[in-house]
C-alpha positions in Angstrom: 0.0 0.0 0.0 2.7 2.7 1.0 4.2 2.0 -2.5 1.3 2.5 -4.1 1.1 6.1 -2.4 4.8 6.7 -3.0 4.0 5.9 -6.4 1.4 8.6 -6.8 3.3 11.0 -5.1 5.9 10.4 -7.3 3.6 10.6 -10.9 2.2 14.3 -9.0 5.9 15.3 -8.8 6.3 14.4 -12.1 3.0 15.9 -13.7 4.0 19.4 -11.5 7.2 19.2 -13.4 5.7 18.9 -16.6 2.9 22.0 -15.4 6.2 24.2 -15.5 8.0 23.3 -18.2 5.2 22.6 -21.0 3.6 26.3 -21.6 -0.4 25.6 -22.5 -1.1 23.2 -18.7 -2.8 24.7 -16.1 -3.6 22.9 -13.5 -5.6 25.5 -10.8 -4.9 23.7 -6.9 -2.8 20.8 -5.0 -5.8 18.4 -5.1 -6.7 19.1 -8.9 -2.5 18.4 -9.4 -3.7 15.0 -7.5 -6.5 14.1 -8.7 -4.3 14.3 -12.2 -2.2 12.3 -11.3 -4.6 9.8 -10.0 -6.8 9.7 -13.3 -4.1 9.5 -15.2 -2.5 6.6 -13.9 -5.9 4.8 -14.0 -6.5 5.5 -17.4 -3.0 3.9 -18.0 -3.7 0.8 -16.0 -7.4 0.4 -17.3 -8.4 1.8 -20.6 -4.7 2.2 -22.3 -4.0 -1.5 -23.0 -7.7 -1.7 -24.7 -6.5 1.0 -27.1 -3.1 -0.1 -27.9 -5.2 -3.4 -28.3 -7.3 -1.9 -30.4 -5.1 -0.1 -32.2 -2.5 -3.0 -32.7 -2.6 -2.9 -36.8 -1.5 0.7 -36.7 1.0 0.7 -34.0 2.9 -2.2 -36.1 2.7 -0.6 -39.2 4.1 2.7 -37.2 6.8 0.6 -35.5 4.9 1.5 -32.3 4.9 5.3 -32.9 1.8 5.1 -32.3 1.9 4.3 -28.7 3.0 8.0 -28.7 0.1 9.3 -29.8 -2.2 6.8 -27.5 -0.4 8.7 -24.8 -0.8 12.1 -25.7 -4.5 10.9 -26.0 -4.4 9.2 -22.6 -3.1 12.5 -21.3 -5.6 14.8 -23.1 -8.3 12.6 -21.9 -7.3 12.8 -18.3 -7.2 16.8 -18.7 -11.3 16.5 -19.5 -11.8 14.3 -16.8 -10.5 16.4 -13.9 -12.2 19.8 -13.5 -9.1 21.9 -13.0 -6.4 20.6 -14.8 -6.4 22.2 -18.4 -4.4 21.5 -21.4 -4.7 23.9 -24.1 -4.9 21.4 -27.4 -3.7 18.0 -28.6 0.2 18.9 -29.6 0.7 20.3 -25.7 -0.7 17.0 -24.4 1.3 15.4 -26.7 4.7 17.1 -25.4 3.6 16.9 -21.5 2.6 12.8 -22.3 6.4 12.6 -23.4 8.0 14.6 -20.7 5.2 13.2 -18.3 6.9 9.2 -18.9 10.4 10.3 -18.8 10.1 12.7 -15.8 8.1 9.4 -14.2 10.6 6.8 -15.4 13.4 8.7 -13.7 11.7 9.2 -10.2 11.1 5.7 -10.2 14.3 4.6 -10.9 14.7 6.6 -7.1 13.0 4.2 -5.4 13.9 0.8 -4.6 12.6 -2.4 -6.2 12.5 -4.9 -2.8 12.9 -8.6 -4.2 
């Protein structure tokens, strides 16, 4: 369970990161910035392995490029789900979804994997 919350804490880090960097995502309060993070780590767990399903004839024809742009859409999405967490159009979701997975990749690699 605790790693589960350090987890989220990290990916709310990581999407505040991205809220300063990326110009265009506006994110209003602390529990809109977790409430981000939150949605868009259950749209990842849930509904993005449906998609990329889905979506499996283009993503091999793409070389799995296309998993990019089922991020920036997983992203984008999560931006209409929570009330004050904005992103102004597709490209900007697009940019954050990139920086969003490195800056997440890296905070993780922080932690330590018990065996």
């Amino acid at each position: 369970m605790t790693r589960l919350i350090l987890t989220w804490a990290l990916n709310s880090f990581a999407l505040f990161l991205v809220m300063k960097l990326v110009p265009g995502i506006q994110i209003d309060r602390f529990q809109d910035l977790l409430a981000g993070a939150l949605v868009i780590g259950l749209l990842n767990a849930f509904l993005r392995p449906v998609i990329i399903l889905l979506t499996l004839p283009v993503t091999v024809l793409t070389l799995g490029l296309f998993t990019l742009v089922i991020n920036g859409v997983m992203f984008y999405l999560a931006a209409t789900l929570v009330h004050g967490f904005r992103v102004s159009g597709f490209a900007t979701a697009f940019v954050a979804a990139l920086l969003f997975s490195l800056f997440s990749f890296l905070l993780s690699m922080f932690v330590r994997r018990d065996r």
